[in-house]
N, C-alpha and C positions, 0 to 999 in steps of 0.2 A: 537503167544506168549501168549497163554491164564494162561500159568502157572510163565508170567514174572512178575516184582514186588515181588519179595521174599527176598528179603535181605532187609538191612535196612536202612530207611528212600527211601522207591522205588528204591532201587539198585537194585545191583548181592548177591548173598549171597556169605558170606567170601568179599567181594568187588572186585569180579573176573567174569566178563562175562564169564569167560570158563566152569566156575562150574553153571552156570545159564542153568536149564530145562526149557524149554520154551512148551513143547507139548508133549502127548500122543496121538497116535491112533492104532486101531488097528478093523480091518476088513478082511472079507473074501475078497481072492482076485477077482477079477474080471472073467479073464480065468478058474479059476478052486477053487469050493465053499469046497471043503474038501482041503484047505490050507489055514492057517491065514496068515496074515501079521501084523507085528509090526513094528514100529518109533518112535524114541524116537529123538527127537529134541532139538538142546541144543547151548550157545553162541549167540547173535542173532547178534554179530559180524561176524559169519560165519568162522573163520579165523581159524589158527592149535588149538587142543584142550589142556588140560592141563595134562602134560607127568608125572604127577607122581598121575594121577585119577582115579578111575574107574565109568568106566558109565554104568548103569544095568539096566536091565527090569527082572523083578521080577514078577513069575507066581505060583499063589498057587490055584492050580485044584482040592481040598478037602475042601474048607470052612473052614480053621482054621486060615485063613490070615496069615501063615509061608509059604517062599516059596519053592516049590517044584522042580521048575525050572526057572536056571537063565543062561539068557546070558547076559557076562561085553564085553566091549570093551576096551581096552588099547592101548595109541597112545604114540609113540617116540618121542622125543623132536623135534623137530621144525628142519629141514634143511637151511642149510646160505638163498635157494632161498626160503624158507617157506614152502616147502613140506615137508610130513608128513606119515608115515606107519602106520598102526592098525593091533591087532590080535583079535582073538573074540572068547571066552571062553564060552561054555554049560557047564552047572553044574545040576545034579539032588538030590534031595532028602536032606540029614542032609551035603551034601557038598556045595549046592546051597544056604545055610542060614550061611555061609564065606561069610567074607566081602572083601576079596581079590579073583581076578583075577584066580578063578580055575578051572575045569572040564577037559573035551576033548576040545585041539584048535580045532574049524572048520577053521577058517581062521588064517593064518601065514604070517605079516610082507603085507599084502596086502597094495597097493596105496590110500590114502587117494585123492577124486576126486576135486579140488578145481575150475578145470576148466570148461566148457558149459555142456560138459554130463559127465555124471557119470560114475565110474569105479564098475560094478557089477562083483561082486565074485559068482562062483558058485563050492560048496562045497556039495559035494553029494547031497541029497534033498534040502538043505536048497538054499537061495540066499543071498546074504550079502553088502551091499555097506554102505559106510562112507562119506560125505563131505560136499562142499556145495550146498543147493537146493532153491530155491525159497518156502518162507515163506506162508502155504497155510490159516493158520489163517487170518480172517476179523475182523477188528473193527475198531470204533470210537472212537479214543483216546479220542480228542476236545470235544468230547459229553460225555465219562466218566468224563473227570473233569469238564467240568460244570454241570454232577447227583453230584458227591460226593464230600464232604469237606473234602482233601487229607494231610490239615493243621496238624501241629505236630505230635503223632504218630496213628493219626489215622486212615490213610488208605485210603480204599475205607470204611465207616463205619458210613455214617453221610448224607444221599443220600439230594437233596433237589429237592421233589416233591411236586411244587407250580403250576402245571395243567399245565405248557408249555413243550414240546420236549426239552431235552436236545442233540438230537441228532444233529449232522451238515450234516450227511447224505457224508462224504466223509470217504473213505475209509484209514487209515492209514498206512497200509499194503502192500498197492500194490509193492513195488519197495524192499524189505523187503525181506533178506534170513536169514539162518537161518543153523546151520550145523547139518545133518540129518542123523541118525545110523537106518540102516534098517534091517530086515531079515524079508523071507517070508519061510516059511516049512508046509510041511504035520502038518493037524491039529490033527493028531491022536498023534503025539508025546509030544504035550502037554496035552494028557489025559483029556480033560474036564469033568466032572462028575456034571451036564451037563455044566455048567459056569466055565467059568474064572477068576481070579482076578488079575491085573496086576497094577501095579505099576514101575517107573522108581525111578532110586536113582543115586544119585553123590555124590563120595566121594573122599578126598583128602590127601595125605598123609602128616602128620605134623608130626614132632617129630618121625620119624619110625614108625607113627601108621597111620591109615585112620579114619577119621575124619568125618562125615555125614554132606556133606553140603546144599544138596538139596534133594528132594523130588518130586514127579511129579503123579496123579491119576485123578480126576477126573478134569477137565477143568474148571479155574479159582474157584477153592475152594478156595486152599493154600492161592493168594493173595489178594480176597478178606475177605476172613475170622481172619486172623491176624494182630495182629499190632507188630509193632518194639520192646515191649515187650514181644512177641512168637514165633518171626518169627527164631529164633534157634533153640529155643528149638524144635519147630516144626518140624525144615524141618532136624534133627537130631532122629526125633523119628520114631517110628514101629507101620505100623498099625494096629497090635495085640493089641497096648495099646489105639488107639486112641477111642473109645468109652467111657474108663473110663476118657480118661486124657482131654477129648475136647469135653463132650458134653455140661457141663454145658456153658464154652464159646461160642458155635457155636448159643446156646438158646438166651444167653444176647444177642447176635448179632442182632439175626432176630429179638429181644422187640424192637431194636434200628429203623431197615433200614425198618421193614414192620410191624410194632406196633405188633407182633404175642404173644401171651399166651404161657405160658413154655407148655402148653398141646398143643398147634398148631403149635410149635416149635419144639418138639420131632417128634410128626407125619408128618410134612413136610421131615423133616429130613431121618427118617425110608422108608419113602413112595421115596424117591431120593436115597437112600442106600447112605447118602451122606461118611457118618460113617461106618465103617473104610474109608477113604480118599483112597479109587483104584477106577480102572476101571473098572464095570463087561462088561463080556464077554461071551454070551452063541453062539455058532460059529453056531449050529443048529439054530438060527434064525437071521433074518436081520439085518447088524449092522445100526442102527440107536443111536446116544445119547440118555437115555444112556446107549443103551444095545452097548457097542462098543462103536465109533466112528470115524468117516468119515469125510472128509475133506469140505462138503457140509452143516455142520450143523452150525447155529448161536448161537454157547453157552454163548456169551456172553447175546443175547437175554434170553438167557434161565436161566441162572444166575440171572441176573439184576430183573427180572419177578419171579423168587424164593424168590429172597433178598426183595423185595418189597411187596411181597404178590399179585402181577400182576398191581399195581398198575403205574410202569413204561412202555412207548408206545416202539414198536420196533423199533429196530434201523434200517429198510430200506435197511441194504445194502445184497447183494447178495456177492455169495461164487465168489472166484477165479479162471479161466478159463483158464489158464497155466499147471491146473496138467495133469499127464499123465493116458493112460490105461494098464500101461507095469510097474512092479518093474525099479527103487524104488517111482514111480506112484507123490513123488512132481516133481514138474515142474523143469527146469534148471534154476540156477542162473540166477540173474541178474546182469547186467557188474558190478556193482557196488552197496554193500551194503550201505541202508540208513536205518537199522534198529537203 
């Protein structure tokens, strides 16, 4: 849940765990390197998602941060026993940059998987599954709050680096799901030229319109970079705009958490591509954070050690050992969500 804390005062955005992005990743698959895999993870309740949403991963393979291709997810209202159906919409080119639910369905009306294994869709190249998976994010809550003063609207934004470990070295996570929207296809149908740039978005529909309620790119940007006075307007915006509209914020940020100079503050920045806020993706090399991302990497170490200027120790813990080597590669739930 590297991308949880986005609403306000450490909520859900909108105050609705369903419209809550919790993760990006996306990597070559394992069995066969000329096909990506994407996940976009969301609700850390796990539970039916919210039936009048749309959930997207958003791919602009030209450099101009417009997407070029997008797949939504839309799920039907909740069944008396809590099951749940999805269909899942490809969209290319000036149709993909709709904020509604459109292209070619690949999946129609398929089962949302809430129970131990998953319900994998397979629709010509592509593969496609929806539900709940075991959480593959690691972190230290206990150790976050005692780095940063989370008091008022500040956030994570205020770290307090007095020479000792704030870490506790226990893992938060473990027992932690999380409901996961996957697809894996031929990498050539997303054209990379050479990279990627991907992005997740949730949106909700209010008043007959859809509404931008979250946001999802690079891992733990969004919440630690915002406070309660952006965190709308943020996770409502496009990241075409975000270099003009968020860099001088993102500058004061880092004078704050890592004493940095607006000149070592831009070049930190530039040198992370933190700006526009996606994911890159070049699928011709190793995904590692943050060319990619894989469920192995500790970004909140790598956050924390950004925001500080390396001044903050690592936090010790090791990745999670429940995921799988097969689509949709998280692990199966746990009996029971404790996120």
């Amino acid at each position: 849940m590297s991308n949880h804390f986005t609403g306000l005062s450490l909520g859900s955005p909108l105050g609705d765990q369903r419209l809550d992005l919790c993760d990006l990743y996306a990597f070559q698959a394992p069995a066969d390197p000329d096909r990506t895999v994407l996940i976009l993870n969301a609700n850390p309740n796990a539970d039916a998602m919210h039936p009048d949403s749309v959930y997207r991963l958003n791919i602009d393979n030209d450099g101009d941060y417009l997407t070029d291709v997008a797949f939504s997810w839309v799920f039907s209202p909740a069944a008396a026993d809590g099951g749940q159906t999805y269909s899942v919409f490809m969209a290319t080119g000036a149709q993909s940059r709709e904020p509604e639910a459109v292209g070619t369905e690949i999946v129609s009306d398929a089962a949302v998987s809430f129970g131990p294994r998953a319900n994998v869709v397979t629709s010509g190249d592509y593969k496609v599954s929806a539900g709940s998976r075991s959480d593959a994010f690691f972190f230290d809550f206990d150790g976050i709050t005692n780095l940063f003063d989370t008091s008022g609207k500040r956030n994570f934004t205020a770290p307090h680096l007095d020479g000792k470990s704030p870490w506790t070295g226990v893992d938060s996570n473990t027992t932690a799901n999380v409901f996961s929207m996957a697809i894996e296809l031929p990498t050539r149908e997303l054209a990379p030229d050479p990279e990627l740039r991907i992005w997740g978005r949730c949106s909700v529909r209010r008043d007959g319109e859809l509404v931008h309620a979250d946001r999802a790119g690079h891992p733990s940007v969004s919440s630690f970079f915002n406070t309660d006075d952006t965190k709308e307007e943020y996770n409502a915006s496009e990241p075409v705009d975000d270099r003009a509209r968020w860099t001088d914020q993102f500058v004061h940020l880092l004078g704050h958490t890592g004493d940095y100079s607006r000149e070592e503050a831009i070049a930190a920045l530039d040198k992370e591509g933190i700006l526009p806020d996606v994911l890159h993706f070049d699928p011709s090399k190793a995904a590692v954070y943050p060319n990619g991302r894989k469920f192995t990497e500790d970004v909140i170490d790598i956050r924390v050690a950004f925001l500080t200027k390396n001044e903050a120790p690592p936090t010790g813990l090791s990745p999670h050992t429940d995921t799988l080597d097969r689509f949709p590669y998280l692990g199966d739930p746990h009996p029971a969500a404790s996120s």
